[in-house]
N, C-alpha and C positions, 0 to 999 in steps of 0.2 A: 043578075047572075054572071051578064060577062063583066060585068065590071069588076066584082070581087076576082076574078078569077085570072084578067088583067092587072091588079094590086098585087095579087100572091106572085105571080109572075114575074112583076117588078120586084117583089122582098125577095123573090128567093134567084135574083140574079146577082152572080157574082161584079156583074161592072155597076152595078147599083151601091155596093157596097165598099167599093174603092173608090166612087165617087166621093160618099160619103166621108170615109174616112181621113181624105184626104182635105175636103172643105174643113173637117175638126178638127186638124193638123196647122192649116193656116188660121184658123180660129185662135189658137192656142200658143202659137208662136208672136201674133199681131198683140196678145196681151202680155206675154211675157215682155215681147219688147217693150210693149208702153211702161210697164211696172219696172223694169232694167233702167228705162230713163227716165222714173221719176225721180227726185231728187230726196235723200235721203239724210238729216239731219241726226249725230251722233255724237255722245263723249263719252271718251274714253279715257279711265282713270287709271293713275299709278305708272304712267308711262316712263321710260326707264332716261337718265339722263345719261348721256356721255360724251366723253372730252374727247377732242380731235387734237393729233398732234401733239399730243404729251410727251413723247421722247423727242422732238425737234426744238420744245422749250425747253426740255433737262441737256438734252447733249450742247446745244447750240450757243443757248446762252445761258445755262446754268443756274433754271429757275424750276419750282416747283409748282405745282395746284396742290393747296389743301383748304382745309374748313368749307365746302360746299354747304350752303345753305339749303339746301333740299338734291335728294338724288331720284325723283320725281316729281311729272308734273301730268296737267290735265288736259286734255285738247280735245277742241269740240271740231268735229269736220261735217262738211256738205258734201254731198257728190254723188254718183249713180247708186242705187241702191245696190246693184250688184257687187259692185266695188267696198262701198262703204261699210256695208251690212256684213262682209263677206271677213272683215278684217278685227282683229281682240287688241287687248293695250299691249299684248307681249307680242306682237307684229311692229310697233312703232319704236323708235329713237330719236328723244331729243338730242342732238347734237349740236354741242358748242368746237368753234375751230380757235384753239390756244394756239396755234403754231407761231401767229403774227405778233403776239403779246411781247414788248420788251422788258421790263419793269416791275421789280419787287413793288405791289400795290393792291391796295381791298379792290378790287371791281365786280362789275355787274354790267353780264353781255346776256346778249340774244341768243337766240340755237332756232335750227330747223327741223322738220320733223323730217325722218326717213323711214322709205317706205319698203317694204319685203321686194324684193326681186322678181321680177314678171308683172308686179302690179300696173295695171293700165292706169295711171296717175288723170288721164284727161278729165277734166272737169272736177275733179277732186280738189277743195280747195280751205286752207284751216280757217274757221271763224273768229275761233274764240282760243287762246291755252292760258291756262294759270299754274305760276306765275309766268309776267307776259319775260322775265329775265333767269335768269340765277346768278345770285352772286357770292362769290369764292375770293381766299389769299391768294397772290402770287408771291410765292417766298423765295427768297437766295437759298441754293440748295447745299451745305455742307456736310462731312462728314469726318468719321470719327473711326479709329481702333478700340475694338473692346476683348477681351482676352474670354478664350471660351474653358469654360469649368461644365464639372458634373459630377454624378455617381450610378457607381452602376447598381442595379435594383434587384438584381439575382441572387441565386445561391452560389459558393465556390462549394467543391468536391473535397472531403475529408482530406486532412494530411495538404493542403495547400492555403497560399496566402497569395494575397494580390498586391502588387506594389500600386501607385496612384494613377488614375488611369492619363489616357496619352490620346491628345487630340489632334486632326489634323486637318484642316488646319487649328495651330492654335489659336490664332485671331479672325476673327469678323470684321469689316470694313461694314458701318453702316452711314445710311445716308436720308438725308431728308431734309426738312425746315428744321432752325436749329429750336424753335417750341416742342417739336418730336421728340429730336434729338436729347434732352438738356439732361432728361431722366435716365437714358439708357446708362447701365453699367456696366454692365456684363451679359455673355450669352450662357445660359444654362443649358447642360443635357442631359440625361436620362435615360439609360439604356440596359435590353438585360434582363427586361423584365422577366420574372416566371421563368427562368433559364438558368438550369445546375453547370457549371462550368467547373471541368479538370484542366483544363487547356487555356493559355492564353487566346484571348474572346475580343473579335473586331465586328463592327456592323457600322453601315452608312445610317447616321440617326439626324432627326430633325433635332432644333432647337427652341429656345423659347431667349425673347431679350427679357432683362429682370433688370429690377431698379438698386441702389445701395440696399435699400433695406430689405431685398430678398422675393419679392414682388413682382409678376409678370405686369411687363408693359405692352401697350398695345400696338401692332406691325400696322396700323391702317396708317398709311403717308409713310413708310420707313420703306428705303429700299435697302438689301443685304446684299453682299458679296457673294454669298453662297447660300444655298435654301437646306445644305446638308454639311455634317462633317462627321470627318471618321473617327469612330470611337474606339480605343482600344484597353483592354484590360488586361495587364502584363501578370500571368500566373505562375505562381511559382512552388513544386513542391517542397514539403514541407520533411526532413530526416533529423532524427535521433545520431547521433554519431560517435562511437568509443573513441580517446583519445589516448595516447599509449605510446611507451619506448620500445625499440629493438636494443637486445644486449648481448655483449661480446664476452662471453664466457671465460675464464679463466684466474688460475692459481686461488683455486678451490671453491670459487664463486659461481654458483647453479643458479641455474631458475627457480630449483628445489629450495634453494635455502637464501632465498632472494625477494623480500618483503617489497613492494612499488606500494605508492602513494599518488594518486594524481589529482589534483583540484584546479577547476570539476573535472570529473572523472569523464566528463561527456560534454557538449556539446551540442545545438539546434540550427541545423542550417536550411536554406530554402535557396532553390536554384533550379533549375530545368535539371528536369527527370532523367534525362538524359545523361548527364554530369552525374548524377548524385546516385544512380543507378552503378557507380564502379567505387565508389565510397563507399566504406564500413568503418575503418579506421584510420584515424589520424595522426601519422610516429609525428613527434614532437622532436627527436632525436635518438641517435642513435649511440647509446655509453656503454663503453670498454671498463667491464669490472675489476681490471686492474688496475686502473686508475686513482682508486682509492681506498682506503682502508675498508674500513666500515660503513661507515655513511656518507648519504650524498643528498644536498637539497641545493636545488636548482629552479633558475624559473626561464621558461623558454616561451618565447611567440608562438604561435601557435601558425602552423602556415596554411593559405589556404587561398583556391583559384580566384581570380580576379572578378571572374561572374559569377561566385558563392557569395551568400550574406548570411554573417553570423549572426540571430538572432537573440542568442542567448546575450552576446554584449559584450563579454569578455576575449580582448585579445590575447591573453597570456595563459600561462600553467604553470602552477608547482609541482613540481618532482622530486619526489621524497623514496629514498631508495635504503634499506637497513639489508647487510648481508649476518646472518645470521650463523652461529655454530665455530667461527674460525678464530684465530689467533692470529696476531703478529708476533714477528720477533725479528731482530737486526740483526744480521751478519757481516762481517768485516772480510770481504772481498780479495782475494789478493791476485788472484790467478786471472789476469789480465790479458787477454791476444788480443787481434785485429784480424780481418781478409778482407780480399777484393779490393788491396791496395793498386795502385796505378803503377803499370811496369814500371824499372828504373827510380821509382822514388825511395824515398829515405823516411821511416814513419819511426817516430818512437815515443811512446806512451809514457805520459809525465806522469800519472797516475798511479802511486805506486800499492794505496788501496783505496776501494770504495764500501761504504755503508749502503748496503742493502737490504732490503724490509722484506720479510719473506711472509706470504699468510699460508693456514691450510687449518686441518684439523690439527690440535694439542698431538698428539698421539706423532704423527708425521714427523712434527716440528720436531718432536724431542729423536729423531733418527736421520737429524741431518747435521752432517761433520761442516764446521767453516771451510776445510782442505777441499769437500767434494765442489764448491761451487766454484763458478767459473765466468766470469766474463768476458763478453765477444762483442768487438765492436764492427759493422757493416761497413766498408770504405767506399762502398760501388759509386755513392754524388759525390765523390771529394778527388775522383781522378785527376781533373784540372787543377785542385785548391792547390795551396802553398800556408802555410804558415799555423796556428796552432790555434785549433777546434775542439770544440766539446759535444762530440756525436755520442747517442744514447747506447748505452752496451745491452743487448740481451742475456740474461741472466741465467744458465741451466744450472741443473739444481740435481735431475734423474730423469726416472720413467716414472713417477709416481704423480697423478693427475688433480691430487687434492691438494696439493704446497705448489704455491709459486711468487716469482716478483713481483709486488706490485710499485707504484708510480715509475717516475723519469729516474732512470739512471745513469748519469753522464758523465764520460771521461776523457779526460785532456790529452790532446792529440796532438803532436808536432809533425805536421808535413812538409818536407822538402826536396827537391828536385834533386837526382843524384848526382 
């Protein structure tokens, strides 16, 4: 009875059981450690390869790596379990050093394996990798201009057009072994996509190289200039636009009784909205109805701002003018003056009559005397002249607004100094 009662005693003491627990402590650690350094036998597949010093062989002496015969390899290691066991194939790196290599040549080097950062490497050591090389081209590294094209793959906005788009840069500088190289022809780009555009349209877009026959080729061993360029799409809206003369009224010639013709009657232009937002119509010129009798055809350019583009195609216009309802008839002139001669000068009119063409309504015509009409000729440019001119005479006639002169009516002038 003392016994058991000395055992409970013992169990139900607290230093009994920090004895304890502390002997399974070192228990525990004495086999970790032993199991920590046993040695631990591993492969690891797919391990990843890579090249050291690949821009000290491109800049330095102007060579490349291409065609790798494998871009993994397999390696078996030995070494503390803790370590070894502890590590996956995407922990490792095969590493070959190209830096020392001089010489466009096939070879086949060695690499070493690298190991993650903090790994306690001691006693860690490779047995076995496959393959025990890799081997690869060293090529002369050349290169090439190629001109960059594309299209854009959007919608444009009612009432606009797009001119061709505008790249920038417009060239790619590519580079590589010239087996890479030999296909490339062009860089393509694409932009836009799924995007309604009113407005000239710019985006930083990728490209793709493509071969003569339209074909993407493949960027593995190609180095580019630039991994972007700018795309632009020059938009432009789209107007309808009346084309048309201004007219100088007179001796009986109305807008009322004044037929135009114009072919085409109109015009298509495309130009920033801006601009084309104060256009409605375009005078071709501007004709003085006294000018000519009755009819008038004419073909005149058509004028138009330097950043406008005429779509329709035609530079020109006919203008076709019928004055309608009136009469001619010639008058023999007699009553000849002059004003606004130059003080002191000596002016005397060689002209003793002129034929004058008079239009209006019938009715008008037949109530006008040859005695009432009158010619006047302006001297105000000829204050300097000397000698004998044929300045145009203005012609009255009355107060009546439907009859008047119509073309050049000139008469012979003697200026002289007095």
């Amino acid at each position: 009875m003392k016994k058991k009662s000395l055992m409970k005693k013992i169990y139900d003491s607290r230093t009994f059981w920090i004895v304890i627990s502390l002997l399974a402590s070192i228990a525990i650690w004495i086999y970790v450690t032993d199991v920590d350094k046993e040695e631990h036998n591993q492969t690891f597949y797919g391990v990843r390869v890579e090249l050291e010093g690949e821009d000290i062989l491109r800049e330095s002496r102007n060579l490349i790596i291409t065609d790798l015969d494998t871009n993994t390899v397999n390696v078996n290691l030995v070494g503390p379990r803790r370590v070894v066991g502890s590590l996956s194939s995407s922990d490792l790196v095969a590493k070959i050093d190209v830096s020392k290599l001089t010489q466009a040549a096939y070879t086949s080097q060695p690499y070493y394996i690298s190991f993650p950062d903090g790994i306690d490497k001691t006693g860690v050591r490779v047995v076995r990798s496959t393959p025990n090389t890799v081997n690869f081209m060293v090529s002369q590294l050349v290169s090439k201009t190629v001109q960059v094209r594309g299209g854009f793959e959007g919608e444009l906005a009612e009432n606009h057009t797009a001119e061709t788009p505008i790249f920038e840069p417009s060239t790619i500088t590519v580079s590589g072994a010239e087996s890479y190289l030999k296909d490339v022809d062009y860089a393509w780009v694409t932009f836009g996509k799924d995007v309604t555009v009113s407005s000239t349209y710019s985006v930083d877009s990728a490209f793709t190289l493509m071969n003569a026959d339209g074909e993407p080729c493949s960027m593995e061993n190609i180095f580019v200039s630039n991994d972007t360029v700018k795309a632009t799409l020059p938009l432009l809206e789209i107007k309808d636009v009346a084309l048309g003369v201004d007219l100088i009224e007179g001796a009986g010639a109305l807008n009322s009784n004044t037929k135009i013709k114009i072919e085409p009657p109109s015009i298509t232009l495309a130009g920033d909205s801006s601009i084309l937002a104060g256009i409605n119509r375009i005078v071709l010129d501007t004709i003085d109805l006294t000018d000519f009798a009755a009819t008038l055809s004419e073909t005149y350019v058509i004028p138009l701002d330097n950043e406008l583009k005429n779509l329709t195609g035609v530079s020109e216009a006919k203008v076709t003018i019928e004055i309608t309802g009136l009469e001619t008839r010639v008058f023999k002139v007699k009553n000849i003056s002059y004003v606004n001669a130059a003080e002191g000068s000596d002016v005397q009119i060689l002209s003793e009559t002129i034929d004058v063409t008079i239009r209006g309504v019938p009715s008008e015509l037949d109530k006008i005397k040859p005695e009432s009409l009158r010619a006047v000729v302006d001297l105000a440019d000829f204050k300097e002249s000397t000698g004998t001119y044929m300045p145009e005479a203005k012609i009255y006639i009355g107060d009546s607004a439907t009859v008047g002169a119509i073309g050049k009516n000139p008469v012979s002038v003697e200026i002289r100094k007095a």
